[in-house]
C-alpha positions as CSV (number, residue, x, y, z in Angstrom):
1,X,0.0,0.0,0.0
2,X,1.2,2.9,-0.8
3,X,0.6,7.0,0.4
4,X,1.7,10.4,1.1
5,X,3.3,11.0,4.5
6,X,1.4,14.6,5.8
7,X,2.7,14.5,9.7
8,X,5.2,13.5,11.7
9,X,5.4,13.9,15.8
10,X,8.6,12.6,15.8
11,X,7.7,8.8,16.9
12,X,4.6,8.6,14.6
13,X,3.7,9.2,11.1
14,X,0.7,9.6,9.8
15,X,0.5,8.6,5.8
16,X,-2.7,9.4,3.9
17,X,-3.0,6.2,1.8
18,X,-3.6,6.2,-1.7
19,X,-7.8,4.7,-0.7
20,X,-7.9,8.0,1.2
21,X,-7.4,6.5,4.8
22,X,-5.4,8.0,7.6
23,X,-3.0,5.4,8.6
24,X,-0.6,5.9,11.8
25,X,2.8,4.3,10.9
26,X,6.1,3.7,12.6
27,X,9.3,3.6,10.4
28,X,11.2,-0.3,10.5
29,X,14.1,-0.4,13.6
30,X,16.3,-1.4,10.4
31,X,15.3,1.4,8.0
32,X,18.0,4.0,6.7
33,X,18.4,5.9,3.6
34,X,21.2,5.5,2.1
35,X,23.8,8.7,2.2
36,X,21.6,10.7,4.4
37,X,22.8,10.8,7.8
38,X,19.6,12.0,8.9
39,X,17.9,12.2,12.3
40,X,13.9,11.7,10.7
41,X,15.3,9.4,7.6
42,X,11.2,10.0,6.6
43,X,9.8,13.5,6.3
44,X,6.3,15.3,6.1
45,X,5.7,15.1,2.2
46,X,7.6,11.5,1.5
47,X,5.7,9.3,-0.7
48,X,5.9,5.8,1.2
49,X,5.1,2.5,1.1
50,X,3.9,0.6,4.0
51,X,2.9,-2.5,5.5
52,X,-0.5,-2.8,7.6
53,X,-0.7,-4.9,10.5
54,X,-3.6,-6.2,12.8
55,X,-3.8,-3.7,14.8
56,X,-5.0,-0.9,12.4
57,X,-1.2,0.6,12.4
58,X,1.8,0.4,9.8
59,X,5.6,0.0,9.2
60,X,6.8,2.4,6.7
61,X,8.9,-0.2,5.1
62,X,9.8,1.5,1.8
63,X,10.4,5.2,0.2
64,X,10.1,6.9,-3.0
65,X,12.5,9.0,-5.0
66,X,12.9,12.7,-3.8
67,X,12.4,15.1,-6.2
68,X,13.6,17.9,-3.8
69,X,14.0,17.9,-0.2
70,X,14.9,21.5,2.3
71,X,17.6,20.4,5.5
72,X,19.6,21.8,8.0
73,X,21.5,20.9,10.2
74,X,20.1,19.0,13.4
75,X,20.1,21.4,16.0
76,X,21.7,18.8,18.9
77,X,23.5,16.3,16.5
78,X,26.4,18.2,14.5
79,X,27.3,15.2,12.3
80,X,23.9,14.8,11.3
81,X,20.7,16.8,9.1
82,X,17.3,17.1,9.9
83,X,15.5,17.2,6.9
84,X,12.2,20.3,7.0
85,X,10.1,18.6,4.4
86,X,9.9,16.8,1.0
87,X,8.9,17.0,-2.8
88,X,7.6,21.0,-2.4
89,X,7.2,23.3,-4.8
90,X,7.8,26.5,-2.9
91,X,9.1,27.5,0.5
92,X,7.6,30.5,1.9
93,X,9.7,32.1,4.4
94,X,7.5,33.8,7.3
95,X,10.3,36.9,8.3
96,X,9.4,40.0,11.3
97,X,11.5,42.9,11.1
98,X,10.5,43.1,15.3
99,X,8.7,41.3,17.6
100,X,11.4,39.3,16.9
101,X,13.5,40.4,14.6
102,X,14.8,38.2,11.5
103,X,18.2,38.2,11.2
104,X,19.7,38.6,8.0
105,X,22.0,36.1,8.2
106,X,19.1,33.7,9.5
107,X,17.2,34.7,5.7
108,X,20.2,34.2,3.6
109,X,21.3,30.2,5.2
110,X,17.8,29.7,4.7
111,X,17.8,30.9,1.0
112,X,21.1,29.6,-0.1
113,X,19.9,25.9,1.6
114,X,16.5,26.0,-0.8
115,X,19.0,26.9,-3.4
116,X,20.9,23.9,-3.1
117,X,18.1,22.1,-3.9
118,X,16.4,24.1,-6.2
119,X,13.4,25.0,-4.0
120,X,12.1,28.6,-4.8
121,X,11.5,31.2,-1.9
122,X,8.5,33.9,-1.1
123,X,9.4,35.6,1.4
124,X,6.5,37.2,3.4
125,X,7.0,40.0,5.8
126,X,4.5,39.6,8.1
127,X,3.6,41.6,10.8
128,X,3.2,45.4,9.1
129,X,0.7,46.1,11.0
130,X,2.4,46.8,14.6
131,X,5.7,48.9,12.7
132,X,6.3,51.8,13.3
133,X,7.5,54.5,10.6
134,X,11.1,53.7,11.1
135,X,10.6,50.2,11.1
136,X,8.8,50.1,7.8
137,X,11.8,52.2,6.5
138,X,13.9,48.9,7.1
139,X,11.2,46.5,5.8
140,X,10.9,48.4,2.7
141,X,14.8,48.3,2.6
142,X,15.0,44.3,3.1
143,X,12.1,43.7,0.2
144,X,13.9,45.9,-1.9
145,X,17.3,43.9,-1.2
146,X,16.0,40.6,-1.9
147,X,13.6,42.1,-4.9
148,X,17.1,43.0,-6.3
149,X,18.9,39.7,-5.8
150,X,16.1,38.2,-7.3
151,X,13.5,36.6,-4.8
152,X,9.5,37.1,-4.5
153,X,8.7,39.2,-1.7
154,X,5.8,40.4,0.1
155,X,4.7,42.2,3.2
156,X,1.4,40.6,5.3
157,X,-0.6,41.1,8.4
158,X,-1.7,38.0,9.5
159,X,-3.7,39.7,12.2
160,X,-5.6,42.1,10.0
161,X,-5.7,40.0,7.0
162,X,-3.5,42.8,5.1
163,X,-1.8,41.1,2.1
164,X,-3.5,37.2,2.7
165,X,-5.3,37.8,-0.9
166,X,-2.6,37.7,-2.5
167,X,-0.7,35.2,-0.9
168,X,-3.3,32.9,-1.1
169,X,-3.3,33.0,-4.9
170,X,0.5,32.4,-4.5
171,X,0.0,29.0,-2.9
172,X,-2.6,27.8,-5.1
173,X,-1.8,24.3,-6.2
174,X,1.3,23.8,-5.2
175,X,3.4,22.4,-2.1
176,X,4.4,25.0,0.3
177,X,7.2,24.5,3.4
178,X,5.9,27.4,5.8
179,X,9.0,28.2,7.5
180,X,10.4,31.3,9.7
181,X,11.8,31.7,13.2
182,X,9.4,31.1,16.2
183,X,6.9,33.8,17.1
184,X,6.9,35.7,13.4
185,X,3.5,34.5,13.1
186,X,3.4,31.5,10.9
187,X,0.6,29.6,12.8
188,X,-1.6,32.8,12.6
189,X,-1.2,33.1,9.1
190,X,-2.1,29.6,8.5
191,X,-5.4,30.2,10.7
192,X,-6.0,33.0,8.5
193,X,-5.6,31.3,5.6
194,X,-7.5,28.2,6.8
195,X,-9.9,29.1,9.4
196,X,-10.7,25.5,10.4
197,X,-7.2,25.0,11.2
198,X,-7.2,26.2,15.0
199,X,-3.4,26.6,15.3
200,X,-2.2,27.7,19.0
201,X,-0.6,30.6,18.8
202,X,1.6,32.3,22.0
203,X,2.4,35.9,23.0
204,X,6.1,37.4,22.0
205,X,8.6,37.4,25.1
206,X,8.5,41.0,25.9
207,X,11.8,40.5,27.7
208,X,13.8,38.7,24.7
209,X,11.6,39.9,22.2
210,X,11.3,36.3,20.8
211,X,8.9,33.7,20.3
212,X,7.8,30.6,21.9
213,X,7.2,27.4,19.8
214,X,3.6,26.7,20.0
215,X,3.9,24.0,16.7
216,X,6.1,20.6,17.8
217,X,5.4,18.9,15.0
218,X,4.9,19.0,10.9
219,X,1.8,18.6,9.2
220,X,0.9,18.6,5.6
221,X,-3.0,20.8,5.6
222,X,-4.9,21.2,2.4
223,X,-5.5,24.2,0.9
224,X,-9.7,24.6,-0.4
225,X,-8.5,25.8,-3.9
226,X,-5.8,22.8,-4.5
227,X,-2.2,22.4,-2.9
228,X,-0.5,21.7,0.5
229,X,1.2,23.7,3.4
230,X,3.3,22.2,5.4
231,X,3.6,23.2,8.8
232,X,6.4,23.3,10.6
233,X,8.2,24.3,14.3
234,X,9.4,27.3,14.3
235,X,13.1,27.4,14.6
236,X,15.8,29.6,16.3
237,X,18.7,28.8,14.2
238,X,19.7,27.4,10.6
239,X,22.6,25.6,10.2
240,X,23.6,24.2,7.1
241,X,24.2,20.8,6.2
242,X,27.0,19.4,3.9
243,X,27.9,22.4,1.4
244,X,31.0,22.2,0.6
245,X,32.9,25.4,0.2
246,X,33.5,25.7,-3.5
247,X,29.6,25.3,-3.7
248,X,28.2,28.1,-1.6
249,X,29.5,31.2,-4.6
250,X,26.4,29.6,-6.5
251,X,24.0,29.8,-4.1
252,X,24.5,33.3,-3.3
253,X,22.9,34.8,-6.9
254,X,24.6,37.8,-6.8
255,X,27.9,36.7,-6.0
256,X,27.8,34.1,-8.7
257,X,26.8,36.6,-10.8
258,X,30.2,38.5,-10.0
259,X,32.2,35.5,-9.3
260,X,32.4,35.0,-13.0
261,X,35.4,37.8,-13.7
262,X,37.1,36.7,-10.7
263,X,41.2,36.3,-12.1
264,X,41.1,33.1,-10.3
265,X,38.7,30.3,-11.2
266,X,39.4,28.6,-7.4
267,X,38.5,32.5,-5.7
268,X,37.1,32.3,-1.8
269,X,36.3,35.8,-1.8
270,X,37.7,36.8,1.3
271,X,41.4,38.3,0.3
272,X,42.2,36.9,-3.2
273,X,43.8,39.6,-6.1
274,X,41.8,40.5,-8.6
275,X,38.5,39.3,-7.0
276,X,35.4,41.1,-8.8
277,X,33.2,39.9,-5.8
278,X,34.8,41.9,-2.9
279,X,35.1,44.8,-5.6
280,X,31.6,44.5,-6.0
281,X,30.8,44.7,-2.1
282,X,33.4,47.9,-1.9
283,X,31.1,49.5,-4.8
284,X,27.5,48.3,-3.0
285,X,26.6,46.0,-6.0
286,X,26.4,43.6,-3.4
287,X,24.5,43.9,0.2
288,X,27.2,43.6,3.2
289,X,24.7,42.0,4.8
290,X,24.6,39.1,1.9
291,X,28.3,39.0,2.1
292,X,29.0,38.9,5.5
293,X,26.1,35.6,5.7
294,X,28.6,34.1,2.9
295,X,31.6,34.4,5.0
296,X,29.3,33.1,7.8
297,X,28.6,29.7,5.9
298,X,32.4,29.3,4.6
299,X,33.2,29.2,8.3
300,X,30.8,26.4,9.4
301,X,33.6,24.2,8.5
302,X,33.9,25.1,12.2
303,X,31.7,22.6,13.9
304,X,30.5,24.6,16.8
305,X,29.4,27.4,14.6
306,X,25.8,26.7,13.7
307,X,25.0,26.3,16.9
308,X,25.0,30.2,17.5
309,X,21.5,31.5,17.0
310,X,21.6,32.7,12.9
């Protein structure tokens, strides 16, 4: 029997069988994919196949082919990932610019990771409604930014409604990985997009100004007009999983854009003559901001560094 997996708490999956039947299903004590050192080897979005037993449960006892897949880098096990979700067709990156704030760097690891496996981004800044004039300044500044390096962006209120319209028609039949720090509002933007959905939502820590997890687990929810979100726990940090250095230039559009009339083919851009990528930074062609996250990721060759909060 075969299905698609659409949650996972983390001991249990629940896999909507081909027949239409919600079917609660443990992975096999012996099952591992091969050359993914992974701490969920299955993932919210797998298409399964899985044995029945007696008792009305199952053993996920096979897996099909990934078309894509969005990972980091498990936040308590450095040698291994933890893979977000499986065979989407967008991510859609919930970002605040306070109440908490988004870090840069935490946008761009996130972005050059759907890169490396060819996921596209929308990135929706949610939240307009409580900014003041200052702070829209800087919002208007980070859309424009990531409008120039090439990504879809939008700015939302979840809590007024501001913006949903058009998101919704963004999400129409396809596969969406919701995705964003904890406490930027991504289970209030799922309840206003799906009203039956009942997410709990939590209060930002005035003291810390950042938010609580209120969703522990993924789930795959369907949309009324055609397509999937898939929830899923906020998180603090990104690391990133297996890029090799030589890589990350081409998930960073803009400096693969100027990596190109570097004098060396081989060019780190951090110090090398003749770079055109550092002479881009010096003459604002490229964002400091996106620069300084590149250095960032050519340094987590340092195991201990992703587990600073990015």
């Amino acid at each position: 029997m075969k299905g698609l997996v659409i949650k996972n708490t983390g001991s249990w999956y629940t896999v909507r069988t081909d027949d239409g039947r919600d079917v609660d299903s443990k992975i096999k004590g012996n099952f591992r994919l091969k050359g993914i050192r992974s701490t969920n080897p299955v993932a919210v979005g797998d298409r399964v196949e899985i044995a029945e037993n007696v008792e009305g449960t199952a053993f996920i006892t096979g897996i099909e082919d990934r078309r894509n897949y969005i990972i980091r880098k498990s936040p308590n096990l450095s040698k291994q990932s933890h893979i977000i979700a499986a065979n989407v067709d967008m991510a859609l990156l919930v970002v605040t610019v306070n109440r908490p704030q988004t870090s840069t760097t935490f946008i761009d690891r996130f972005l050059a990771s759907a890169e490396a496996y060819r996921i596209p981004v929308l990135l929706a800044f949610n939240k307009t409604d409580i900014l003041n004039e200052e702070e829209q300044h800087y919002q208007q500044m980070m859309i424009n930014l990531y409008e120039t390096v090439g990504y879809e962006c939008m700015a939302v209120s979840a809590e007024t409604g501001s913006g949903i319209e058009q998101l919704v028609a963004l999400l129409k039949g396809k596969t969406t990985v919701l995705s964003g720090n904890s406490g930027v509002g991504k289970s209030t933007l799922i309840n206003r997009i799906l009203p039956g959905a009942n997410l709990r939502t939590a209060e930002i820590s005035d003291a810390h100004n950042t938010g609580m997890h209120t969703t522990t687990f993924s789930e795959m929810l369907e949309l009324p007009d055609g397509g999937y979100i898939i929830d899923t726990p906020g998180i603090k940090g990104f690391g990133t999983f297996d890029m090799e250095p030589e890589e990350l230039t081409g998930y960073f559009k803009e400096i693969f854009h100027f990596s190109k009339d570097c004098r060396f083919s081989n060019c780190t851009h951090r110090h090398e003559p003749g770079c055109a990528v550092l002479k881009a930074v010096e003459e604002h062609f490229i964002a400091e901001s996106r620069y300084r996250s590149y250095l960032s990721m050519l340094d987590d060759k340092d195991e201990n560094k992703y587990r600073e909060a990015f």
